[in-house]
N, C-alpha and C positions, 0 to 999 in steps of 0.2 A: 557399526555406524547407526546413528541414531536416524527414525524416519525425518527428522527437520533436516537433519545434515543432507540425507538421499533427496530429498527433494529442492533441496540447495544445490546439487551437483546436477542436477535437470534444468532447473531455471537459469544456471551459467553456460548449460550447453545450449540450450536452446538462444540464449543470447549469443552466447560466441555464433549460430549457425546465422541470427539474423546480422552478425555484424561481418562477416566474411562475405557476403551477399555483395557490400559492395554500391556502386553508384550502378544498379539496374534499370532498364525499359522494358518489362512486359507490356509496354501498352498503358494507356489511362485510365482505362478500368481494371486493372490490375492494380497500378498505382495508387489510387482513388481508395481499393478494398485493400490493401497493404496498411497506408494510411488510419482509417478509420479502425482497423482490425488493433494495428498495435495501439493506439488508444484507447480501445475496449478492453485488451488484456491489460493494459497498465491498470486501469479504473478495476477490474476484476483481481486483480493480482495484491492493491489495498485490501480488500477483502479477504483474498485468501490469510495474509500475513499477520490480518487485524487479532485475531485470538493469541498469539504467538506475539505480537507485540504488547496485549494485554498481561499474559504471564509473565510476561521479562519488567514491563510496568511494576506490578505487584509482588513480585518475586524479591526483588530487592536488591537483585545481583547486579544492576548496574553502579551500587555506591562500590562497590567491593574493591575499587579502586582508588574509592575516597573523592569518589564525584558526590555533588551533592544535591543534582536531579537526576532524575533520568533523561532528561531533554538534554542533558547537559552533557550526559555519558554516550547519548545517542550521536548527537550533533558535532563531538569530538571523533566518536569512533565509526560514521559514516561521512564523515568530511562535509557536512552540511549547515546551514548555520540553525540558529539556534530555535530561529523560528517556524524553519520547516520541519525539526524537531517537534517542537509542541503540535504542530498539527498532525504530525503522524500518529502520536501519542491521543492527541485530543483527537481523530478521526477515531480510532482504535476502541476508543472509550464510548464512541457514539454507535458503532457497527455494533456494539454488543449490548446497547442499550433499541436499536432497532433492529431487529432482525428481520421484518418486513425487507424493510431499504437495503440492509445484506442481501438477500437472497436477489434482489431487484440489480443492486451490481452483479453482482454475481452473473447473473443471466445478461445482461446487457443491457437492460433497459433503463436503468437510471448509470448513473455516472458519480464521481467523487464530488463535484459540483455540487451534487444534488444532497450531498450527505452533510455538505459542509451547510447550504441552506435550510435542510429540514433540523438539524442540530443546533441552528441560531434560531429558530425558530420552536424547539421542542426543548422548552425549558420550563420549570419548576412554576412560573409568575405567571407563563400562557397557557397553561393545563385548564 
């Protein structure tokens, strides 16, 4: 098995364990750091996936089907529409183009939010 696939069988475990959890009450500070946490990993988890969505981008393998974007291959084959396609695609494109801001998700201190603003804003015309 390939390291993508091993660590695709990690991030479905890990989800199955958050979704067996349940309607719980540790408490509101518990709750509160539950909340904010799985926000953080989702925002860190764009990151991790952004290189890897970059290759499959460029790769080509998603026409291989006779799609004829990738947004299009994506948005079919993760049940999503088309235009939160392009932004995963277009996030992807931008993480690799700032690597500051990667690292900054990564660690928790910026967010996807922020990659979508600094990307509208770090463009060719505003340099």
């Amino acid at each position: 098995m390939s390291a993508l696939l091993d660590a695709l069988v990690l991030l479905r475990a890990a989800v199955d364990g958050v979704l067996a959890l349940g309607d719980v009450s540790d408490g509101e500070a518990a709750l509160h750091d539950f909340v904010v946490g799985v926000q953080r990993e989702q925002h860190r988890l764009v990151v991790a996936a952004a290189p890897a969505v970059r290759s499959w981008e460029r790769s080509g393998v998603w026409g291989l089907d006779g799609s004829l974007s990738a947004a299009s291959r994506l948005a079919v084959d993760s049940r999503t529409s088309r235009s939160t396609a392009r932004r995963v695609l277009r996030r992807a494109r931008c993480l690799q183009e700032m690597p500051v801001t990667a690292v900054a998700v990564a660690n928790g201190v910026l967010s996807t939010d922020h990659v979508d603003l600094f990307a509208r804003a770090n463009r060719p015309h505003r340099r």
